[in-house]
C-alpha positions as CSV (number, residue, x, y, z in Angstrom):
1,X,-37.1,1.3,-17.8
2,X,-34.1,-0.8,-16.3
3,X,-32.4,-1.1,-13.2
4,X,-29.2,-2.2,-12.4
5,X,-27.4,-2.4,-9.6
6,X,-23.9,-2.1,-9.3
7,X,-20.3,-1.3,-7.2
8,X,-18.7,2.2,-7.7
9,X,-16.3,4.4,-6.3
10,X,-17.4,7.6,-5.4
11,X,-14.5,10.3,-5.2
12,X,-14.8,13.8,-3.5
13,X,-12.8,17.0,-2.3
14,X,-12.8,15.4,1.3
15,X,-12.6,11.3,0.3
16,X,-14.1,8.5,-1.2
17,X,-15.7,5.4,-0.7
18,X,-17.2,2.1,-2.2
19,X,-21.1,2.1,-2.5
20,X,-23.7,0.2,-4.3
21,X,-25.2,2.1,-6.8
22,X,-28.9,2.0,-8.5
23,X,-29.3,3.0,-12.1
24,X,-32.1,3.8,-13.6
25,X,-32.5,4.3,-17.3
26,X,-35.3,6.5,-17.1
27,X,-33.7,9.1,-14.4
28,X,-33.0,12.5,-14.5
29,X,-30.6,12.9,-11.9
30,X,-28.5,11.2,-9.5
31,X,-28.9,11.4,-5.9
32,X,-26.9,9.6,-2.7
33,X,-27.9,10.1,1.0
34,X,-26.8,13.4,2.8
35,X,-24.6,11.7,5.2
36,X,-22.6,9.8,2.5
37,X,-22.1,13.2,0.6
38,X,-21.0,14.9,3.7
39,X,-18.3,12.8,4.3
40,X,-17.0,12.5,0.4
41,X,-16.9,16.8,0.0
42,X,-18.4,20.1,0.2
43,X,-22.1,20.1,0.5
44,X,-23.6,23.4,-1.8
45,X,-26.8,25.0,-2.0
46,X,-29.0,24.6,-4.6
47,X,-30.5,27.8,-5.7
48,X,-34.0,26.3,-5.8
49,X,-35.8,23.1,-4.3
50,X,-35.8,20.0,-6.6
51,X,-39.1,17.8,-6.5
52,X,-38.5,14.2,-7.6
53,X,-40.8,11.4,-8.2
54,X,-40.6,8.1,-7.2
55,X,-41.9,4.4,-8.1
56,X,-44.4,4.9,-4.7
57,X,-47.8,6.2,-6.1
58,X,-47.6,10.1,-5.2
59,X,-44.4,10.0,-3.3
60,X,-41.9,12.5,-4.1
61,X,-38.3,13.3,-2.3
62,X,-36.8,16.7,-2.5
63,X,-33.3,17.8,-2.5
64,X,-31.8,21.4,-1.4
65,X,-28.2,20.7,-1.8
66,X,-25.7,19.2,-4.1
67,X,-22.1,18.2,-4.2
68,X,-19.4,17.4,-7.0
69,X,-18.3,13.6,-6.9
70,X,-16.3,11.9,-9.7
71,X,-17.5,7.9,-10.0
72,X,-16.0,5.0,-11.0
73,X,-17.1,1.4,-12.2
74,X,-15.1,-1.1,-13.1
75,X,-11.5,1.0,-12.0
C-alpha cells in the first residue's frame, strides 16, 4: 500500500477549491470532510450507511451522504 500526497482542484455544482489530497492505493473510495463538500455542491443521500476502516486498530468512520465533484491534478 502507498500513500501520496498531493494538490488538486476539486470542482462542484456550487464552486471549487484547492485541497491537499491523500491517495491511497489500497482504497475503495474517496472521501473529503462534510464542510468542504457543502460548500463545493449538493450534498445527496446515500441510500444506505457506508462503514469504512481505517489504519487505527478497530476504528471505522461512516458516511451517509455523497456529492459529485470533478478533480484535477496537475491542470
Amino acid at each position: 500500500m502507498a500513500v501520496i500526497q498531493k494538490e488538486i482542484r476539486l470542482e462542484g455544482s456550487l464552486g471549487k477549491k484547492e485541497v491537499v489530497a491523500l491517495f491511497d492505493s489500497g482504497a475503495s473510495y474517496s472521501c473529503l470532510s462534510s464542510e468542504t463538500a457543502r460548500h463545493l455542491g449538493n450534498i445527496e443521500p446515500l441510500p444506505q450507511l457506508l462503514e469504512f476502516g481505517t489504519a487505527e486498530d478497530g476504528r471505522k468512520v461512516s458516511a451517509k451522504e455523497c456529492i459529485r465533484l470533478n478533480f484535477y491534478i496537475n491542470g
